[in-house]
N, C-alpha and C positions, 0 to 999 in steps of 0.2 A: 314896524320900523321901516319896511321897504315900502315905498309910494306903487308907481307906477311897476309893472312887472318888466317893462323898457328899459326903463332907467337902473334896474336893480342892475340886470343884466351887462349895462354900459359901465356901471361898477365892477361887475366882478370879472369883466376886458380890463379893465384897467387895473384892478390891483394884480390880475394876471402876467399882463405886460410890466409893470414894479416888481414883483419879484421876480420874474425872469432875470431883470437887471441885476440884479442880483446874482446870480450863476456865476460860479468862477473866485467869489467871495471865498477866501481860506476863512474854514470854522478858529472861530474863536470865544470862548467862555465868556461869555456876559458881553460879547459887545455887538455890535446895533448899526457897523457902518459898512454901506457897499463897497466892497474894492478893499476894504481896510482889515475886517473879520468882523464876524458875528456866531451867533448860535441860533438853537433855532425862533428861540424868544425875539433875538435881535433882527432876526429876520422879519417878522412881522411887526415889531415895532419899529423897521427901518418905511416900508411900507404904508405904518399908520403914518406916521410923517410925512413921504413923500403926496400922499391923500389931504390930511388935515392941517399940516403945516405944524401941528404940537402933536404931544403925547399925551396923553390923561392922566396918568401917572407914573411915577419914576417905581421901577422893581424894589429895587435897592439889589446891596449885595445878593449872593445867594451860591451856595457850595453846589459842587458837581452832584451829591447824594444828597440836596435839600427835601426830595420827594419823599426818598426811603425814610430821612429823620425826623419830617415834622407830619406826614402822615395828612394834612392838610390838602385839600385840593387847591393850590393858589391860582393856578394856572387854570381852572374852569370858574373858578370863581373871580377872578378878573375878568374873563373870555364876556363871562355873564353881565357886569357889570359893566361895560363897555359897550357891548355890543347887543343884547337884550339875552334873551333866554334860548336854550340853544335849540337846534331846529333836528328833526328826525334826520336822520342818515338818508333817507330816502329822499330827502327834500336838496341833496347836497348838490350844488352846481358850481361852475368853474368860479374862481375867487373867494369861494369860502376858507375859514381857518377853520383848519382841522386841528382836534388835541387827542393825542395818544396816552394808552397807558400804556405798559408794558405787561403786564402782567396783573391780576385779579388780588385787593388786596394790598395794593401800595396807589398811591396818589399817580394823577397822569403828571408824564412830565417829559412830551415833546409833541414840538407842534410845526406846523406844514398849511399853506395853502396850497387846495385843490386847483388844477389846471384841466385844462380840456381832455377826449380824448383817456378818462381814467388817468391819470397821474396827477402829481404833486408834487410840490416844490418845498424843501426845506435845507436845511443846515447841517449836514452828514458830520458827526465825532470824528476827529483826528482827517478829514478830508477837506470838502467843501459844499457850497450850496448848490445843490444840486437837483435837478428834475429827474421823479423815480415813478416807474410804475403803481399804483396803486393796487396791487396785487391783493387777495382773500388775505395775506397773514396778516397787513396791512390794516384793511378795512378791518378783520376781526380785532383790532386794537385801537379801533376810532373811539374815544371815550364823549367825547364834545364836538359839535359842528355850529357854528358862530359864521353870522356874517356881519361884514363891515357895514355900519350905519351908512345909510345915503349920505352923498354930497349935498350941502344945503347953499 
């Protein structure tokens, strides 16, 4: 998917610098707009937008324990479907989306782009979008690493 090794790189500067814009955004459950609220989904679907101009596809609703009840990976299996097949954790470089599980046994179900320098940027519960260390507890809950398709 990624052409040049240049270009990947100038991508993932720049989805870096979109989500940073982000920062300061109050979490909000399902929504997707800078400055306005979002979560952590909306975070990088704000993102894929500010990048492609559309979204690939709408989520639809989706409850705060959609992970725990449908057991489903949707959120790796969009990630995939989007963005191609996901890439080793060792492969992981600033601008990629990261997707977490929580725990061994229930579906992932929060997601972050990588930033320079070990951290990441995501959509904090009951806080905001915020840039966090990427710390071992962290990385030991990375379930999927996805990058955003080139600009064409």
């Amino acid at each position: 998917m990624l052409g040049d090794e240049g270009q990947g790189q100038d991508t993932g500067a720049r989805v870096v610098t979109i989500a940073r814009s982000f920062i300061g955004t109050p979490y909000r459950h399902q929504g997707a707009l800078k400055g306005v609220g979002c979560d952590c989904l909306g975070l990088v679907r704000g993102v894929w937008r500010e990048l492609y101009g559309a979204e690939p596809e709408m989520p639809g609703a989706y409850a705060a324990d959609w992970a725990e009840r449908a057991g489903a990976e949707r959120l790796l299996e969009a990630a995939a479907r989007h963005c191609g097949a996901a890439l080793p954790a060792a492969a992981l470089r600033p601008g990629d989306i990261l997707i977490f599980r929580w725990r061994a046994g229930v579906a992932a179900k929060h997601a972050g782009i990588a930033a320079p320098d070990a951290r990441f940027i995501h959509a904090y519960e009951q806080a905001a979008v915020i840039e966090s260390p990427l710390v071992p507890a962290w990385r030991r809950r990375i379930a999927g690493v996805f990058r955003f398709p080139e600009i064409s």
